[in-house]
N, C-alpha and C positions, 0 to 999 in steps of 0.2 A: 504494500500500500504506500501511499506517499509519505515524504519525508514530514515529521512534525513541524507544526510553526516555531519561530522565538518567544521568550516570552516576553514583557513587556508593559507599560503601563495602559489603563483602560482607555478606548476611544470614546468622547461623547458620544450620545445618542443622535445630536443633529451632526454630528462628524466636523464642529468645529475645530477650528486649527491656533496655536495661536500665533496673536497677531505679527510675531519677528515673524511668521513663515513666510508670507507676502512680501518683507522688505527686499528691495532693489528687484522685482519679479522683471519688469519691464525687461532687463539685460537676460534673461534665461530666455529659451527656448521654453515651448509646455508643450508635452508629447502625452497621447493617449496610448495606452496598453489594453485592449478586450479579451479576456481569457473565454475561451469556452471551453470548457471543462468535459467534455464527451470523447468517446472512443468506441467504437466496435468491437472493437478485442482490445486487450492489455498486454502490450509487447514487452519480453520477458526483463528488456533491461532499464526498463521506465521509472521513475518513481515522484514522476510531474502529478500535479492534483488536477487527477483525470478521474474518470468513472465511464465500467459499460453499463450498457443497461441491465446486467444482471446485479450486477454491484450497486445499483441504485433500487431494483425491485422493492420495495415495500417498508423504504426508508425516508424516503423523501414526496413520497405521494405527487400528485398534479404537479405541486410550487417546484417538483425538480426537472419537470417535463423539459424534453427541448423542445416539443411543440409553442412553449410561451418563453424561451428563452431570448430571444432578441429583446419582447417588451419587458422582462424582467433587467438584462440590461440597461435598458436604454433608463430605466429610473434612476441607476447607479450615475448614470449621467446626467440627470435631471440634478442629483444632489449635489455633484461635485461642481454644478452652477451656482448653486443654493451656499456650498463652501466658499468656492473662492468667489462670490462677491461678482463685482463690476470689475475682475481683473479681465482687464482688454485684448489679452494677447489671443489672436487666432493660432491653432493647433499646427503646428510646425508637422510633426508624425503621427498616423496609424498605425497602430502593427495589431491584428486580430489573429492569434495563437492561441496554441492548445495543448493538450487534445488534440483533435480532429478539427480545424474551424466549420470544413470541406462539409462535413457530417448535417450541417443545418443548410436549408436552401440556400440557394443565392443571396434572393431577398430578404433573410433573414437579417444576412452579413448586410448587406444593402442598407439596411435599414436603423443596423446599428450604428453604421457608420451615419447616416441622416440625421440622427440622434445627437452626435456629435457635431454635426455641422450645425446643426438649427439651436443648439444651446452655446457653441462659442464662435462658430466659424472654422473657415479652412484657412492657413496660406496659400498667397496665389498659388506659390510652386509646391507645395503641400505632398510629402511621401505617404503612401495608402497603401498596406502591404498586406497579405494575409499568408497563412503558412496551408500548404493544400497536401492531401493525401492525393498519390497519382491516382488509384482507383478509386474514389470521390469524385470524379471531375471527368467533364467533357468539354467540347465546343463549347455547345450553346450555355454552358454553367459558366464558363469563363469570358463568353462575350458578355452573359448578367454582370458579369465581376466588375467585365470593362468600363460598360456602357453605365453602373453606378457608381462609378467615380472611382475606382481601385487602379492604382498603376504601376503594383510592381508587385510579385507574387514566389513564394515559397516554397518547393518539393521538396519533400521527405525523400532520395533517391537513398541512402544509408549506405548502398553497395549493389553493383552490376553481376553478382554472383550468388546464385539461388541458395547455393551451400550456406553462404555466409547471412542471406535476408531467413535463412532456415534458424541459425542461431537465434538470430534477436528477434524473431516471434514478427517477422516484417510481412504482411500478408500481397503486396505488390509483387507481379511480374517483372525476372527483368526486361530491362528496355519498352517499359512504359514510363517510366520518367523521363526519359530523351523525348518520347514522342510528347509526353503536356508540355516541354518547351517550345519543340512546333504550333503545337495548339495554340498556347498561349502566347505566341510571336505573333499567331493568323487571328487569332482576339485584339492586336491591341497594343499588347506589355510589351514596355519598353524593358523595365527591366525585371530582370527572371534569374533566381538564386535556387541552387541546387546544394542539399545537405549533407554530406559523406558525413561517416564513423568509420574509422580507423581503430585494428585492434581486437577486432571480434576475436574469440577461440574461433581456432580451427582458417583464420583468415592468414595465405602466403601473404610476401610482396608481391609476388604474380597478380595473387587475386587484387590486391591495391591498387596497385599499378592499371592493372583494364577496367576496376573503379574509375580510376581518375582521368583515365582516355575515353571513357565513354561517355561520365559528364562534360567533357570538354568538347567532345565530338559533336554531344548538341547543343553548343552554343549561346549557352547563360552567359549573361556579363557578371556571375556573380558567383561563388563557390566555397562553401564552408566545409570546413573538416575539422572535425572533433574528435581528440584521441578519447576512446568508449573507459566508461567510468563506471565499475561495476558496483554500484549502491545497494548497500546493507537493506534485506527485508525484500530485494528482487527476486523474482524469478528466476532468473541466472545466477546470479548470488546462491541462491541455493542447488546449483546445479553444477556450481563449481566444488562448492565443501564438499556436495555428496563425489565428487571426482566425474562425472559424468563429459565435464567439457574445462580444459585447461585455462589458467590462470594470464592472461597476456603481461608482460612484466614491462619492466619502463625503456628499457634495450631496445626491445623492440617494437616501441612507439616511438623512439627519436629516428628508429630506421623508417617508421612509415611517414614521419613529417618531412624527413627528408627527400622522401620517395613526393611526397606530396607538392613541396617546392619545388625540385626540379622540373615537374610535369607541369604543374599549372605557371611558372615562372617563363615555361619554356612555350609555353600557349597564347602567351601575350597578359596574362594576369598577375597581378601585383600585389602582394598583402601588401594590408593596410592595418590590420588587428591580427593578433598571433596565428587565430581558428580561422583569418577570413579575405578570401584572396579576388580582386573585382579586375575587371578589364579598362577601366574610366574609372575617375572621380566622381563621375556622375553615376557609375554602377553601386559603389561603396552603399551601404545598409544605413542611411544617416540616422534612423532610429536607433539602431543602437549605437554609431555613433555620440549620438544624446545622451543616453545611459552611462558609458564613459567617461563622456567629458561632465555629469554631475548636474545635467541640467532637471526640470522639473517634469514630470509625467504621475498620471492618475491612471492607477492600475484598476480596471473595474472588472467584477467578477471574485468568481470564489477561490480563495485564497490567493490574489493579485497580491501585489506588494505596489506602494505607491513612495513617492518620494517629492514632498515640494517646499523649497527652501530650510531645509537642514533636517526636516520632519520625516521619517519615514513608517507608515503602516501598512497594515497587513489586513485582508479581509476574513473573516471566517473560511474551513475547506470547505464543507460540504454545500451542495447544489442547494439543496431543500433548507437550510438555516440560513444560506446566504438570502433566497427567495424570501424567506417567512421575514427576516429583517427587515427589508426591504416593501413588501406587504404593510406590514407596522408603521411604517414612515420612520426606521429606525436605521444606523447606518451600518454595513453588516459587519464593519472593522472589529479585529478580534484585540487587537496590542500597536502600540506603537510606539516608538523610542525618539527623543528629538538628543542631534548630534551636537555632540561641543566642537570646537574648531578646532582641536585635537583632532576626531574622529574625520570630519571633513578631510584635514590634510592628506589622512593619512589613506582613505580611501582615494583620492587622487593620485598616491602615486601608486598604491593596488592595479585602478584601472587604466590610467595614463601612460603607464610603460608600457602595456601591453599594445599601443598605438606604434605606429612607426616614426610620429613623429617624437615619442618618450615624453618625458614629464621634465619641467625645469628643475634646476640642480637648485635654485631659489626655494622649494619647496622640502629639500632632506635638512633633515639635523646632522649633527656633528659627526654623530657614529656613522647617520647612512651616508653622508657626503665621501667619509676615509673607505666606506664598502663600494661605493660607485668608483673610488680612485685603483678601488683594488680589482672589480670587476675590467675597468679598462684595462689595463694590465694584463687579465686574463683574457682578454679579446671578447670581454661579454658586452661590450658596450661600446657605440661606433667613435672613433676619434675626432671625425670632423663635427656632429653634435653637439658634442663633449663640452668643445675647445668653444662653444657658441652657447655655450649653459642648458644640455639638455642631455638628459641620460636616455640615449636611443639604444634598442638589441640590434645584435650582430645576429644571423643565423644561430651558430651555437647559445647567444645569448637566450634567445627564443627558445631554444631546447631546453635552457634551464633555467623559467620564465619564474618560475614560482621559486624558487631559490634565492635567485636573485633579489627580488621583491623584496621578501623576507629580511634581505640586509638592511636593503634601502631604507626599510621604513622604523628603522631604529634609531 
């Protein structure tokens, strides 16, 4: 089942904020987040707050339906107008994630999205993204996507090898993800991101390697790879203690990013973030871009995480309490923690190294500034940066991302 929440102090009931949370907003960006919470099947190595409908049978009654799941949404949006006030800023990003988003009609998504637009507005250039299961989706569900204001889109592709989508419980064919890039090219989308995992048991570099020539082959300007993360309480998780399917170790996940880099490097793609490699500046994921660089976003949905000026909460998990909250005129916030500028700092250089362009050397303290001095040294951090006040990864640095980190922020 999913990972537990934090814990935390209580949210009001009207999901007030307080009032530092607003100061200097004008200078942030405000990005929306939609979770939809549904899935078909529970793929072995998941531990997102999802639910299939069996797991929701006779727990969450009507209020967890997805047949009413957009207008249950779109209340979550109605309040977070009711919070932030007369703040003026139109929605820089959408990203509607899951789950499954794919799993609700079109219109559903459509409509969540409207929801958003008719309580704060769009920017003109405004990213609108949603993450799609290949076998969820066709033409005509991706022209709906189009033609309601959606302009850049998501595939679950994990791996081009049955063997390997055999492991992690991935119910897709291969080379139907190549082919919704076509689709979605003949809809409309400009831009189109393809998701690898790197790392399965039982996954060669062979197998990797025709992963990463086959998303390339179809043509996304956008391409993420995740080394697979096997979490406590998975499916898989218990399928490696029991010895049934091997342990992948960290050896050879620096051989698959490496594998990773030269193929997408050699493709015309360019990381930009450790996991995420675009063809243009204008392909790059500016949504999460926003999340690293610490800007503001209202996560709506059950168990979202939200973040706006230094505040960050968290929603109830479940479908049916988030609904019944929200029913109430109540906000379905479970905890929430407001950062000291400590905290601030120090998640900046967390997520800022992990950029290509790195984090300012203005931002370490004393011990991390002599560990960035030591990283350069070790070739983990690029010289020309450096020498211009910014702690950028080298290739190996990237391999030893979280290590790194780790010094820095001391």
């Amino acid at each position: 089942m999913p990972s537990v929440l934090p814990d935390g102090e209580p949210v009001p009931d009207d999901g007030s904020l307080p009032a530092s949370a607003l100061d200097g907003a004008g200078d942030r960006p405000l990005a929306f987040y939609l979770h939809v919470p549904y899935c078909a099947t529970r793929c072995g190595y998941c531990d997102f707050n999802t639910y299939t409908a069996t797991e929701l049978r006779g727990s969450g009654g009507v209020l967890a339906s997805r047949d009413n799941y957009a207008d249950t949404l779109a209340d979550e949006i109605r309040l977070a107008r009711k919070v932030l006030g007369d703040d003026p800023r139109p929605v820089r990003t959408v990203f509607v994630g899951g789950g499954t988003p794919t799993l609700l009609a079109a219109g559903d998504l459509v409509r969540m999205l409207d929801a958003v637009r008719e309580e704060f507005g769009l920017a003109d250039d405004a990213e609108i993204t949603t993450e799609a299961n290949p076998e969820s989706v066709g033409p005509e569900y991706l022209e709906a996507l189009r033609a309601g204001g959606f302009n850049r889109i998501s595939f679950g592709m994990q791996s081009a090898r049955q063997h390997v989508l055999k492991v992690l419980d991935r119910t897709h064919t291969p080379g139907r993800p190549e082919a919704c890039v076509a689709e979605a090219r003949a809809a409309g989308f400009d831009h189109v991101n393809l998701d690898l995992i790197y790392g399965t048991p039982g996954e060669s570099d062979d197998d990797w390697r025709a992963s990463l020539e086959a998303a390339v082959g179809a043509g996304p300007d956008h391409v993420s790879a995740y080394a697979l993360i096997v979490e406590e309480g998975t499916q898989l998780a218990r399928r490696i203690r029991r010895g049934e399917v091997p342990m992948t170790d960290d050896d050879v996940h620096a051989d698959r990013y490496l594998i990773a880099e030269d193929v997408l490097s050699g493709a015309g793609y360019a990381w930009y973030e450790v996991s995420n490699w675009a063809t243009s500046e204008a392909g790059r994921c500016l949504h999460n871009e926003l999340y690293w660089r610490g800007a503001d976003w209202w996560g709506a949905g059950p168990g979202a995480h939200s973040h706006v000026g230094g505040v960050r909460w968290w929603n109830v998990k479940h479908p049916g309490a988030y609904a019944a909250a929200l029913a109430e005129g109540r906000s379905p916030g479970a905890g929430r923690e407001v950062l000291t500028s400590e905290d601030r700092r120090v998640e900046r250089v967390l997520l800022e190294l992990r950029l290509r362009e790195g984090v300012p050397l203005a931002l370490l303290r004393e011990a991390g500034l002599a560990a960035a001095s030591r990283a350069l040294d070790e070739g983990l951090l690029q010289p020309g940066p450096y020498a211009e006040g910014r702690a950028a990864l080298t290739l190996r640095g990237r391999l030893l991302a979280d290590a790194v980190v780790r010094d820095l922020v001391d």
